[in-house]
N, C-alpha and C positions, 0 to 999 in steps of 0.2 A: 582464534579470531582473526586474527593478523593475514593468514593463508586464507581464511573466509574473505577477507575484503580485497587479497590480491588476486584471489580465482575471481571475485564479483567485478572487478576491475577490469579485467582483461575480456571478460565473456560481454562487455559492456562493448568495446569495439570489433569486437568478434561474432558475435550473434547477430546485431541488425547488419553488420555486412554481408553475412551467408543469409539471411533472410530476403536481402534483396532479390536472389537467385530465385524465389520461390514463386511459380508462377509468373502472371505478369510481371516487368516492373512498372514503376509510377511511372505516368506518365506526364506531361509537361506540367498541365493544370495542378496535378496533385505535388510535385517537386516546389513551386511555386510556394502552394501553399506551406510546403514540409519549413522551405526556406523563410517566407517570413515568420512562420510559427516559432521558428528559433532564434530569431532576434531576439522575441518575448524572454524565451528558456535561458539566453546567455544572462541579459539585466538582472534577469531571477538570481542566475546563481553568482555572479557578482553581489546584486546585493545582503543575498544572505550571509555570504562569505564575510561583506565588511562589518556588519550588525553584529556577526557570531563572535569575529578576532574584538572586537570593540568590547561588547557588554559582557564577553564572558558565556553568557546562553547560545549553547552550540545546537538549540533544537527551533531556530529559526525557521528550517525547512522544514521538521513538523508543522506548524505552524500555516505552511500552505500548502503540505501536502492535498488538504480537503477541498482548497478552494481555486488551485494553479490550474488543474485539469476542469474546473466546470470553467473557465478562463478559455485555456486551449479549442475545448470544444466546441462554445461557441462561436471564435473566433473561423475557426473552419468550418461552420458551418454558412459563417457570415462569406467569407472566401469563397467556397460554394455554391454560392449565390439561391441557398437556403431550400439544398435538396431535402425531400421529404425523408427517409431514413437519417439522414445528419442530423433534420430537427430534431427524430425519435429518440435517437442515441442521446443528443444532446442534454433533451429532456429526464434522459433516463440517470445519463452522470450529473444531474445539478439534483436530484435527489437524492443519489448515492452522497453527493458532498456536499448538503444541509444536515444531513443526520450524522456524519462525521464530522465538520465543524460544532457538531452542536454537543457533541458527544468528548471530543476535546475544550471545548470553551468550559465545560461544566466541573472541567478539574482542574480550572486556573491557569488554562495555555494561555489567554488574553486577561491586556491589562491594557486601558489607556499609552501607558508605555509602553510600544508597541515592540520595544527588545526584550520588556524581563514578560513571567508568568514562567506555569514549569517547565522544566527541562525535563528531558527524557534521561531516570538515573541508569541505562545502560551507558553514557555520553561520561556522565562522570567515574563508573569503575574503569570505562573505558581509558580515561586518562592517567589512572594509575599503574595501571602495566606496563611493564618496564620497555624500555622502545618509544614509546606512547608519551610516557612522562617529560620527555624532551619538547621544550616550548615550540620547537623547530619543526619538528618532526610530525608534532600535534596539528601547526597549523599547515602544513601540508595535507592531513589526514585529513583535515578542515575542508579544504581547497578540494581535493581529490576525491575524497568518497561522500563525504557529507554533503557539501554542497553540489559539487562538479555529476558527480553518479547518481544521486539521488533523485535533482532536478531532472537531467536526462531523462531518468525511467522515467519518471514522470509523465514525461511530455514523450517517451515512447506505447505508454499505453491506451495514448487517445488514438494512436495513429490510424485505426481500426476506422474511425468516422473521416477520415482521407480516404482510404482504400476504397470505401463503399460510392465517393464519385467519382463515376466513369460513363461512360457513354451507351448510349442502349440497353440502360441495367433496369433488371425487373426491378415494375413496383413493389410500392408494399405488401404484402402478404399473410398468410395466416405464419407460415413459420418465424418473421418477424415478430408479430405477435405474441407469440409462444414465448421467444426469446424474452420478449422484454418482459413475460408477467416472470421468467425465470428469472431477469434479472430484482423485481419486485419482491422475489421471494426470497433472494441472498440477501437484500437491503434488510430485510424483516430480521430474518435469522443474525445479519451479525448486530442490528441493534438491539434482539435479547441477550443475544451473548453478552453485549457488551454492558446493558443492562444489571444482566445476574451478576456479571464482576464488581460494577460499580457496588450495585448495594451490598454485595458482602465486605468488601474492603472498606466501605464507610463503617455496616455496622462494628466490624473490628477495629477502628480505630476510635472510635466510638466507645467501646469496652476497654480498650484499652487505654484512652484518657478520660474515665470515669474510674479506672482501677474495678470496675466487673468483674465477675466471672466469665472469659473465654466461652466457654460451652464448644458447640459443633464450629467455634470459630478458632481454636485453639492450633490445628493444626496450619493457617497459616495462609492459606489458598483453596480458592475458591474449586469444589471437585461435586456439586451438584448442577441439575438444571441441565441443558445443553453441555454442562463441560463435564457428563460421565461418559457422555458417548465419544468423546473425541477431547486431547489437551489444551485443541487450542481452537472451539469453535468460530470465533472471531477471524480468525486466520483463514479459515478455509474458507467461509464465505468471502471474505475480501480477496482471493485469490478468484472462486467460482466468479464472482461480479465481472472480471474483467479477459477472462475466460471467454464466457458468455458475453462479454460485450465483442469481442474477437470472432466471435460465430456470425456476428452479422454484416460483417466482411465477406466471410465464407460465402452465405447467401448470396449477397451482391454481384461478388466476381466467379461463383458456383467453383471453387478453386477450394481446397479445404486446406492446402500451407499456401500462404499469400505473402508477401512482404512487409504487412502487418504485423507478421504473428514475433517479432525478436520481443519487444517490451514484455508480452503473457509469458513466454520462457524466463524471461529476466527476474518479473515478480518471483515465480515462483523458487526460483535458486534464490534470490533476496529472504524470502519469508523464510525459507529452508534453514539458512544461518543465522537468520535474527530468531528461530524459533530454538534455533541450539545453544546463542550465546543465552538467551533469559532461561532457559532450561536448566543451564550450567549454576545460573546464579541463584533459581528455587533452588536446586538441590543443594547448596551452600546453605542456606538458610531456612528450610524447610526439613525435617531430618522425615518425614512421611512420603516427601516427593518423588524420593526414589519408587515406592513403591506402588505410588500411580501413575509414574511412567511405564510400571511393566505391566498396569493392566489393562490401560486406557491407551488405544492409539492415541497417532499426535493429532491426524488434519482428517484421517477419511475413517468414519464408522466402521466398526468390523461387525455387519453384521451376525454373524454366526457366533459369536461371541456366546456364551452360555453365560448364563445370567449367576 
């Protein structure tokens, strides 16, 4: 994990700089906007940093994962002096992040005290590994990947609704269109996914503080619904959303690698390793896990798969 988050580290100042090379770059208007947008991102990651060393709960930044980027978005849109594609987009992540705030509020991430609710328990094994354990070291990790990397991405995968003002750019369109009911369709799919997870981890905890019989819940994690076809449907659509939010850039500047595109590479190496360390830690605790990781891809259906 530790090489996971020093490769995630490094490809974090490395990628949106070789992105810049891609196609145009930004230009004055859109720099402006880049620059004040990251005033917002720096306070961010200041203040999650003092919340997190203070109360303990290092999942501050979950917390506004769902709701920094419908923030961001519209503020560049505002900047933009309220092009009709920014509105779209806009429109399109304040959906994406109601149904994910809503979807985290429902497992107790908020509480009138606005530092405690749950923590994310990768955060806590995370601290016991040896390296890690160091109060020192921890809050560095704090500082640098938690807060500092994470906000960043953050605020690199809206970049997509900058990109698209520029001067002379076609209207709206039908491939617009197209995009966004695709992006409609990822919002759907990861709220089933996340749906079927939900209700199976309730009714198993459920069973098992009534002292029940387990049944089809015995083995520990959830492997019907949306999650036979793939390990981690949740995942792939929340990768697809932003994807697809990145395509509408494409259109805009008719450039298919733009300057945009370093945050949609970022996610997807991010998810790559958060999808390996929680993998690591089913198969710890799940002694079946193993065996539907060898039949079930992780993110992309195999169709051909014989049944």
């Amino acid at each position: 994990m530790k090489k996971t988050v020093f490769f995630l580290l490094i490809t974090l100042f490395i990628l949106p700089l070789c992105a810049m090379y891609f196609g145009t770059p930004p230009n004055e208007v859109q720099w402006n906007i880049i620059k004040h947008a990251y005033y917002i991102v720096a306070g961010v990651i200041l203040y999650t940093f003092i919340v997190g060393q203070i109360s303990g709960n290092y999942s501050q930044v979950d917390k506004l994962w769902s709701i920094m980027p419908v923030i961001y978005v519209w503020f560049m849109a505002y900047m933009g002096q309220w092009n009709d594609r920014m509105i779209l987009m806009s429109f399109l992540v304040t959906l994406w992040g109601v149904r994910l705030t809503y979807n985290f509020a429902r497992r107790g991430a908020y509480t009138w005290r606005f530092w405690e609710g749950e923590e994310d328990y990768r955060w806590a094994i995370l601290r016991k590994k040896p390296g890690l354990n160091n109060p020192i070291i921890w809050m560095l990790f704090n500082l640098g990947f938690i807060c500092f990397y994470q906000n960043t991405l953050i605020f690199l995968i809206t970049l997509p609704v900058i990109a698209v003002y520029i001067e002379n750019v076609a209207p709206l369109g039908m491939i617009d269109y197209f995009l966004a009911l695709l992006f409609i369709l990822a919002v759907i799919v990861e709220f089933i996914a996340d749906q079927q997870q939900f209700d199976y981890q309730t009714e198993k905890y459920r069973r098992l503080n009534s002292g029940k019989a387990l049944g089809v819940y015995e083995d520990g994690f959830v492997s019907n619904g949306l999650w036979r076809f793939v390990r981690h449907p949740n995942y792939s659509a929340e990768q697809s959303i932003w994807i697809i939010l990145y395509f509408f850039s494409v259109v805009a500047t008719d450039q298919w690698f733009n300057w945009s595109i370093g945050g949609a590479i970022l996610l997807l190496l991010l998810f790559r390793g958060s999808a390996n360390f929680s993998e690591e830690i089913s198969s710890s605790k799940y002694p079946k896990y193993l065996e539907y990781r060898e039949k079930v891809p992780r993110f992309i259906p195999n169709i051909f798969r014989r049944k």
